[in-house]
N, C-alpha and C positions, 0 to 999 in steps of 0.2 A: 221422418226419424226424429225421436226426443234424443238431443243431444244439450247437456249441463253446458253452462260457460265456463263453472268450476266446480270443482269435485273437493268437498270436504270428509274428510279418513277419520272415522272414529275406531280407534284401533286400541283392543282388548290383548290389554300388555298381559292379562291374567282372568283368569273365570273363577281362581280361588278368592274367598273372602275371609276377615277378621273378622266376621260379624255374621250374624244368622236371623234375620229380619222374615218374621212367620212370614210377609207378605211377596217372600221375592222367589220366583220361578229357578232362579239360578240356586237357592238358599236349598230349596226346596228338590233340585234335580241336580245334583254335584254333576260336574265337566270332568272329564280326566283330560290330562294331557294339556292342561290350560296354561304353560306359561310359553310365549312369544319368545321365539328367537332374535337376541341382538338383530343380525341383518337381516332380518326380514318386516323389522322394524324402518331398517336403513330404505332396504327395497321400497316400503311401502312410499316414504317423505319423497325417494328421486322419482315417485314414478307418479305423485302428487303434483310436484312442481314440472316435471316436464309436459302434464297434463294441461295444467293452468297456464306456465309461460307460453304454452304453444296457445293459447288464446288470448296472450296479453293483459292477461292476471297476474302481480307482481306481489300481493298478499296473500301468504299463504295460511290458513285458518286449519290447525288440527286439533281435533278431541282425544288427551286421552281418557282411556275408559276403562272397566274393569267389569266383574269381581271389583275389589280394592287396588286399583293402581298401583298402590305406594309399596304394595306386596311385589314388585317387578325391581324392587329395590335401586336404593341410590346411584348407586356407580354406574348402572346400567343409564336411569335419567341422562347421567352426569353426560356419558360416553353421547347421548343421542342427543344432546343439547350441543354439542362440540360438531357431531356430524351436522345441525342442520346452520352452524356456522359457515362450517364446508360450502354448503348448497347456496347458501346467502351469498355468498362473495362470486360463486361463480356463474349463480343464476342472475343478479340481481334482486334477487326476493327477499321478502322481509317476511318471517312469521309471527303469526299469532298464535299461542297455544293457549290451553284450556284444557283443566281436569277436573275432574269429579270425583273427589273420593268420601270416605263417610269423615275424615279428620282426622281421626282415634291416631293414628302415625306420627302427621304431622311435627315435628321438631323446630329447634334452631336451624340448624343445618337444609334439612327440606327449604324451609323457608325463603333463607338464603338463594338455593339455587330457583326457585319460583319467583324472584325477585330481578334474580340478575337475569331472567330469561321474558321477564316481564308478563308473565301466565295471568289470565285470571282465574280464579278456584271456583267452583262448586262444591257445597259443604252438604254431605244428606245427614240432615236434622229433621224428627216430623213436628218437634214443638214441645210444651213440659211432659214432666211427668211420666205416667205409663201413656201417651200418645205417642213419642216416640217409641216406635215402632224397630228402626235400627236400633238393634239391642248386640251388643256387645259380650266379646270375652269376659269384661270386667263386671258386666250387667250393667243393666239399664242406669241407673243412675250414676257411677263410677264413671261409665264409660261417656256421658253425656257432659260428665264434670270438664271431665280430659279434653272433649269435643269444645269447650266454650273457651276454656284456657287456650285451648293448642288458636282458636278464632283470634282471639287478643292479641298473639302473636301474629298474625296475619294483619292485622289493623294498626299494630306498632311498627311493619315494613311500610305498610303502605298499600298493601298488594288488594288489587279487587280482587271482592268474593260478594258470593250470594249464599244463599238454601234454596234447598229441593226439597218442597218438605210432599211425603204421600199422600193423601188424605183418606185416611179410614172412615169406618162407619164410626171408630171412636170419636172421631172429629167435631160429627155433625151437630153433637148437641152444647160443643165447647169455643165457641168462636170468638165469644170476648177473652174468655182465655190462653188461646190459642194466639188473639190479635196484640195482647197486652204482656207475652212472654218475649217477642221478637223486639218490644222496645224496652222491655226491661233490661234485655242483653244489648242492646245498641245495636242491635242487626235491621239493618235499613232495607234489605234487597232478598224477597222470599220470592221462589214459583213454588205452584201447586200442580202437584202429578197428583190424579184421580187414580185409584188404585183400580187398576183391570189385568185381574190374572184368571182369565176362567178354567186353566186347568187348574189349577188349586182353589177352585170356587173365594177367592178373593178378590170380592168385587166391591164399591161402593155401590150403595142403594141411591139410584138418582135423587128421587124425590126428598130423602132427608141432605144429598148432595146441596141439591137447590136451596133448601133453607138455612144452611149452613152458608153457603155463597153468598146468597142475598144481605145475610146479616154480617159476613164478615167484610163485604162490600158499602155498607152504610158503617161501619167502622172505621173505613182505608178514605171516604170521600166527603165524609163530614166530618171526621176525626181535627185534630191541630199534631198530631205528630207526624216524623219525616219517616214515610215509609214508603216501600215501592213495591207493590205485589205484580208478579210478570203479568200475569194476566189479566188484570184488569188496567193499569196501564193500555197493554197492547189493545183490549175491547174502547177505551177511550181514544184511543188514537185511530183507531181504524172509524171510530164515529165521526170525528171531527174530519179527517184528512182521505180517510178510504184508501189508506195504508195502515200495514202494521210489520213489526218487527218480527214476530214468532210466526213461524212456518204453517201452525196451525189454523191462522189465518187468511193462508194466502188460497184458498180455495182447491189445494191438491195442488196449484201449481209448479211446486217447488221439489215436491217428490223427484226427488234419482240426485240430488245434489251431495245430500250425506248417504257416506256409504262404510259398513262398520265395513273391519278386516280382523277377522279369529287368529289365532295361537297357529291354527292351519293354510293362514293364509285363505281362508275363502273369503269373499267379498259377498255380503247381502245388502239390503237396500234398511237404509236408517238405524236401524238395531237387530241384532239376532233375537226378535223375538220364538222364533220357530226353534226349539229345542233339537229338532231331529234335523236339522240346516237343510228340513227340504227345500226352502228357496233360493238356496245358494244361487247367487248370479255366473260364478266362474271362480276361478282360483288364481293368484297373483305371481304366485309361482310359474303359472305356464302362460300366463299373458299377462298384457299390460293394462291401461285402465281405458284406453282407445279399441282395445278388444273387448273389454266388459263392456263398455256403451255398446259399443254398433252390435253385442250378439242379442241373437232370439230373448235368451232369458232376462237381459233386461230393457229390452221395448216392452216385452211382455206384462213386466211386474211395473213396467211406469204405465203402461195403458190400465191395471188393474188397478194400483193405487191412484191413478186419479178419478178411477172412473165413480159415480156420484150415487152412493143406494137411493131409495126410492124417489117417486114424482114430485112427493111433496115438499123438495129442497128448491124448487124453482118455485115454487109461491109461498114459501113459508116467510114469515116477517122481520126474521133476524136474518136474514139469508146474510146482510152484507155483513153482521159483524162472525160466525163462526166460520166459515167457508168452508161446512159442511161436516166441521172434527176430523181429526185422524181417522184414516183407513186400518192401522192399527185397532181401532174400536169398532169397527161394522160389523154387524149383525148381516144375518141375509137381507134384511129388509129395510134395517134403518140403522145410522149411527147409536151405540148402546146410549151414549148421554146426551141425544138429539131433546129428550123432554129438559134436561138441565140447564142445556142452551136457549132454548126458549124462554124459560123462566129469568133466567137468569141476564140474558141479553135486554129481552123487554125492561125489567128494573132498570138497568142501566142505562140505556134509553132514556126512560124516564128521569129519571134523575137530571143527565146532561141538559138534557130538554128543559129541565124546570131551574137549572142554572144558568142558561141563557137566555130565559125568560121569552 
């Protein structure tokens, strides 16, 4: 039986959005009934922590998520930042929180409470111009203004933050510009989400993916500015040490750890990407998280999501720096940006290789 040591909650306070991003499944397929109830928000942290302490995990790491988070409004944060006070003192546990929103909200006051609660933020930005993609009420450029302002304020608490930026096919032919907008704003700390939505046939084209990567990759490694792309980092560090930080590295193994929690209380594995929640794992309501592990449906979907598409992952040459892509992106046969990785791992490779001489 796959049994997690710990179980991290990415819980979708909301499925509505501020924002209508052509590229997003959610933008694109409105949710009813999308906002989370207070306690069942409560439910979710006690039945986290009881999860974790009972395996002698005293850090407890949650995501929240959205739609737009910030849309679940303050007082509600306020109230659930007071309850997981509650659980700290009586658990012994300390949290980590983490949210992801596109900024546009962001305030003094938000700020504040992100501060005193010690969050790090995730900001979805895709980079200048019409590349951003998060396109706003206010439109594209208004709304990206607000977005870099509302960042300043984030950098004047003090509070870690990054970007999530998507990567389009708009992307692929703009890399120096792309590379040279994150330091114009002082933004130090970018990941790159490759865009795959194939029910909205929004996909990056691998092959212009790869040369966009390559090239933004000899920018990030011979460059003299302070910047940190998640992914290539994480490809460096699993060269040198044959670890890496990002889950997408760790060869499937990691699967069943994060587990989102809907408006409904269902629990799936990583993100609801499945629209119609065919793979709901169980619901939180009629069980606990000790029931969701030991049932059928999720040995099921952890023996599915690790399991490895075709033969060619066991002799292919980068095997040890991608650990095969998200399951999220399988095809029947092969990982969709298994030609990306190759391309793109080999470079890297190379490079470390010709700096250690």
């Amino acid at each position: 039986m796959i049994t997690p040591k710990t179980i991290t909650p990415i819980i979708k306070l909301t499925e509505a959005c501020n924002y209508s991003c052509h590229f997003c499944r959610y933008a694109n397929h409105p949710q009813t009934d999308c906002i989370i109830k207070l306690k069942n928000v409560k439910k979710i942290l006690l039945e986290t922590v009881k999860y974790n302490v009972t395996r002698d995990s005293h850090r407890i790491k949650v995501i929240f998520h959205g739609g737009e988070p910030l849309l679940w409004g303050y007082e509600r944060f306020r109230e659930i930042m007071q309850y997981e006070d509650i659980l700290s003192e009586e658990y012994s546990v300390r949290f980590a929180n983490s949210i992801q929103t596109n900024g546009f909200l962001l305030n003094t006051q938000w700020v504040k409470l992100l501060k005193d609660y010690r969050f790090s933020v995730g900001i979805s930005l895709d980079g200048p111009g019409d590349l951003n993609g998060h396109y706003g009420i206010a439109g594209n450029r208004e709304s990206t203004n607000k977005v870099l302002d509302n960042i300043e304020l984030l950098k004047s608490a003090e509070i870690p933050f990054g970007v999530l930026s998507v990567i389009t096919n708009a992307h692929t032919t703009r890399a120096k510009e792309f590379y040279d907008y994150w330091i114009e704003h002082g933004i130090e700390n970018v990941g790159l989400c490759f865009c795959y939505n194939p029910e909205d046939k929004e996909i990056v084209d691998c092959d212009m993916l790869s040369s966009f990567l390559i090239e933004l990759f000899d920018l990030y490694f011979y460059g003299k500015a302070k910047i940190n792309f998640r992914e290539f980092n994480n490809a460096i560090q699993k060269k040198l040490t044959g670890k890496a930080g990002s889950c997408t590295f760790a060869c499937r193994e990691n699967c069943g750890h994060f587990l989102t929690i809907d408006s409904h209380m269902r629990v799936m594995f990583c993100d609801d990407y499945d629209l119609n929640k065919n793979t709901t794992l169980g619901s939180l309501e009629k069980m606990d998280f000790e029931g969701i592990i030991t049932s059928e449906n999720y040995q099921a979907m952890c023996k599915q999501s690790r399991r490895i598409v075709g033969s060619h992952c066991s002799s292919c040459s980068v095997k040890e720096f991608c650990g095969s892509g998200c399951n999220r992106n399988d095809t029947e046969t092969v990982n969709y940006f298994c030609t990306t990785y190759k391309k793109l791992y080999s470079h890297i490779s190379e490079c470390i290789s010709g700096q250690l001489g």
